[in-house]
Steps between C-alpha positions, in 0.01 A plus 500: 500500500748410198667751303772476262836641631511858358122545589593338872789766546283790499308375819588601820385253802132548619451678160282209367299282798246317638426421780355185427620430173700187425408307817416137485158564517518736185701355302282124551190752349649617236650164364126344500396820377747498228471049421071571474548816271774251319296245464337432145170368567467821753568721167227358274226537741610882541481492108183315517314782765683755312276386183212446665540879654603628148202319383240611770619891386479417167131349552383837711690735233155376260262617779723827572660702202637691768747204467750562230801281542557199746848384487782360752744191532367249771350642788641836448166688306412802374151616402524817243220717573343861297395654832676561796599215713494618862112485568538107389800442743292714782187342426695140509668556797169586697409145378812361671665481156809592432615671155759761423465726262831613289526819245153600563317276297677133541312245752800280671425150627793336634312241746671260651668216318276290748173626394224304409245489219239559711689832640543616156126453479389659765778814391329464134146558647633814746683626197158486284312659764735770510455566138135499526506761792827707441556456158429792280798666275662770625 
């Protein structure tokens, strides 16, 4: 842990541990962690799913007016929605999907920066079946 001198002082030692952290081992992940989420060819193809999620949203918000806002940076998404969110997220999750839902009525995605196109697909199609079965307003 780093900490600048007059944030440092207040720590006693043992106050702020791991047992693991900063071993060889850990600190190897996190560099190659850190040089692939560094690296700038890495970044556009998170921009690049990010659009094509945005987009896929965007494309089912024509289908579903239940849909009012899709908006998000990258792969960080949200999905605005008039009705209550939860049935979606409990209805997605019995399809092995995972979605949070945030203030009620906000759908979350915040997949991996890994994911695929055809994962966001196949989350596109759960997420339209949800609407068909769950999606009534509130």
């Amino acid at each position: 842990m780093l900490a600048k001198e007059e944030v440092a002082q207040a720590f006693e030692p043992g106050d702020h541990a791991a047992t693991f952290g900063g071993n060889p081992l850990a600190t190897q992940a996190a560099l190659a962690a850190v040089s692939v989420l560094f690296d700038e060819e890495f970044l556009k193809e998170v921009t690049v799913k990010g659009e094509y999620l945005k987009g896929k949203l965007t494309e089912l918000q024509k289908d579903f007016p239940q849909i009012t806002k899709v908006k998000g940076i990258g792969l960080m998404v949200g999905c605005e929605l008039s009705m209550d969110a939860a049935s979606i997220v409990e209805y997605c999750l019995q399809q092995q999907v995972l979605i949070n839902a945030v203030g009620g009525k906000i759908l979350r995605f915040v997949p991996p920066l890994i994911v695929t196109e055809e994962e966001i697909d196949h989350v596109i199609e759960v997420l339209r079946q949800a609407l068909l079965v769950r999606g009534t307003a509130d």
